[in-house]
Each structure stands twice: as C-alpha cells, then as structure tokens.
C-alpha positions in Angstrom: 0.0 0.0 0.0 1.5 3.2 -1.1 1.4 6.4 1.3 -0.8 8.6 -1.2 -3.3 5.7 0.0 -2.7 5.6 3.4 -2.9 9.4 3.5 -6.5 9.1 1.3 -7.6 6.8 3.6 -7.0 8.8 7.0 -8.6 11.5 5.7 -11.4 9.8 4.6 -11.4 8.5 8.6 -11.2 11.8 9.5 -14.0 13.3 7.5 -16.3 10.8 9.1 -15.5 11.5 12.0 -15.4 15.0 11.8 -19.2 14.1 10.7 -20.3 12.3 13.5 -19.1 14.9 15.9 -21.0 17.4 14.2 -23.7 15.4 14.5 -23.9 14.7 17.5 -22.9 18.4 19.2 -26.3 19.4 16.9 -28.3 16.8 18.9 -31.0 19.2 20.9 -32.6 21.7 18.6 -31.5 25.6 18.5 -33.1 27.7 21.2 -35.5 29.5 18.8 -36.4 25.9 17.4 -37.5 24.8 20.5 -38.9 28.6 21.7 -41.4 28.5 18.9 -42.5 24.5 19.4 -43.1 26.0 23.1 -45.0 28.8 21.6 -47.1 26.4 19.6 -46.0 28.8 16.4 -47.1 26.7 13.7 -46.4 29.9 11.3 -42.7 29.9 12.5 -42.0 26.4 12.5 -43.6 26.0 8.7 -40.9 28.8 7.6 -38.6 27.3 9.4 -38.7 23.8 8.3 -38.9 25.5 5.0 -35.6 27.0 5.4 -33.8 23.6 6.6 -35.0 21.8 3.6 -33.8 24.7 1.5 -30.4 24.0 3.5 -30.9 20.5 3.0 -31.6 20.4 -0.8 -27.8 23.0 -1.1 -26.0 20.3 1.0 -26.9 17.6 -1.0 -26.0 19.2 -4.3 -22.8 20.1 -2.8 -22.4 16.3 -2.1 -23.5 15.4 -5.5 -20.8 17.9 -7.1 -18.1 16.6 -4.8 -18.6 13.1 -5.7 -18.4 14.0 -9.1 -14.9 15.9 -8.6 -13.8 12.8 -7.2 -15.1 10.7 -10.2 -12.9 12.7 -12.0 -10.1 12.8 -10.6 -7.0 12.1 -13.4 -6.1 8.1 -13.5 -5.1 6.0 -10.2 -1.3 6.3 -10.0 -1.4 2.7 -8.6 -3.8 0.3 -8.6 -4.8 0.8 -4.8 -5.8 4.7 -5.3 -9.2 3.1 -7.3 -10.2 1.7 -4.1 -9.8 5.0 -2.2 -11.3 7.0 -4.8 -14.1 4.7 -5.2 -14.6 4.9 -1.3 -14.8 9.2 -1.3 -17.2 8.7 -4.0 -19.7 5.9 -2.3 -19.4 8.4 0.9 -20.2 11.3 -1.2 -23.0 9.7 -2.9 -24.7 8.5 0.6 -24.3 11.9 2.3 -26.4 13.6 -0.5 -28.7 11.1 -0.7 -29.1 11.7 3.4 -29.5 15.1 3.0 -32.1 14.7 0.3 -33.8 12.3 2.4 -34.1 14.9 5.4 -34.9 17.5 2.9 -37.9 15.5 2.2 -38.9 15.3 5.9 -38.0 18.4 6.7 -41.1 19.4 3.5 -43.3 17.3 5.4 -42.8 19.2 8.6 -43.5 22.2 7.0 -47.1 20.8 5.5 -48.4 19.7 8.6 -47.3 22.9 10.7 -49.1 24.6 7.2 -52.1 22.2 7.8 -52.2 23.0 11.5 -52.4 26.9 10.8 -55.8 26.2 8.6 -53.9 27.3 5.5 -53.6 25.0 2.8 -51.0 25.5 -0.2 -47.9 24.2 -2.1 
C-alpha cells in the first residue's frame, strides 16, 4: 500500500469522523427551534422547516458535485488509489442522498405545521 493511499484513507477517517461529531454536538434543537414549538408557532415552524429543507436540498448538491470531482479525478497512480477514490465517492454519494432524504422530511414538517395553521398550499 502506497502512502498517497494511506494518507486518502486517513482522511477519509477523518471526515467521518469529523461528521459524527458534528452530529452529535447538533443533537438538541437551537433555542428558537425549540422557543417556537413552546410557543405552539405553527407559522414559524412552517418557515422554518422551509428553510432547513432549502439548506438540505444546497448540501446535497454540494455532495453530488463533490462526488463528481472525485469521479474525476486524473487516472489512479497505482492500482490501490481506485479503491480509495471509489470509497470518497460511495461516501459522497450516501451523504447527499441523506441530505435529500431529510430535505424531504423536513417538507413534510412544514405541510403539517401549514395544515395546523388552517392554510392549505404548495
């Protein structure tokens, strides 16, 4: 195994990692999340959970595009670097298609706070 993988590899680790922190520091809702819930601000919470699928929707195009990048990158200098690549481009793949996924959900929230205001629309 050559150190260009090796290296590839660790950071690849590292990314994930760095994603689960990230994850898991944003486990309790912001303050204003949780101060309109409280509030029972259906209005707020349907613009909100507009916004985050908004947010959702640019992450997971980021993702897609980043996944390309690494589709393209010029041809493996060893045999071993296909392996890595392949890897950063699975990961890629699956975090937009998460993101997508909690886009969606995030749309759904927004209908039913919508729903519970009495107003009805896209």
């Amino acid at each position: 195994m050559t150190n260009n993988v090796s290296l590839l590899r660790g950071f690849v680790a590292a990314l994930m990692i760095a994603g689960v922190v990230a994850c898991s520091e944003n486990s309790s809702p912001p303050q204003a999340l949780q101060d309109l819930v409280a509030k029972n601000d259906h209005k707020g919470l349907e613009t909100w959970y507009v916004k985050e699928a908004t947010h959702l929707r640019q992450r997971s195009k980021d993702m897609t595009v980043m996944a390309e990048s690494y589709r393209k990158i010029q041809a493996a200098k060893t045999p071993s670097d296909v392996p890595a690549r392949i890897i950063l481009v699975q990961h890629c793949q699956t975090l937009s298609e998460t993101y997508a996924k909690a886009a969606d959900e995030a749309e759904v929230m927004a209908r039913a706070h919508r729903d519970m205001t009495g107003r009805s629309g896209s």
